[in-house]
C-alpha positions, 0 to 999 in steps of 0.5 A: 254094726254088732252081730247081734243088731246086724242078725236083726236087722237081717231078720226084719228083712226077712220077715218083711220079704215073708210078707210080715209087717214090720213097723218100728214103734216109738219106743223103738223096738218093732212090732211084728204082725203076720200076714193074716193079721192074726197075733203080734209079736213085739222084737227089742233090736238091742244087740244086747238082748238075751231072750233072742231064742224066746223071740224066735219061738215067739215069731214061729208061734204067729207063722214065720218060718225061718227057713223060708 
């Protein structure tokens, strides 16, 4: 597994333990909604993907803090 997929997939737990819900969507990105089911935030999982800063800001945004 790259750094890229293993670093989201070690976010995607995260979030899960954060009480997030986490749900993968047909295309096969994930769909990220927070606990007060205010705001989603749609994560490619492409270990290509150049916008990983972007997506961070965007969860930070719906109320995950990456520092637990």
């Amino acid at each position: 597994m790259s750094d890229g997929r293993r670093e989201r997939a070690t976010l995607v737990r995260d979030l899960r333990k954060a009480g997030f819900i986490v749900e993968r969507t047909g295309s096969g990105h994930w769909r990220v909604r927070p606990p007060s089911g205010e705001g989603l935030v749609i994560m490619a999982f492409s270990p290509r993907s150049t916008a990983a800063h972007k997506t961070l800001a965007l969860l930070k945004d719906i109320g995950y803090n990456p520092k637990g």
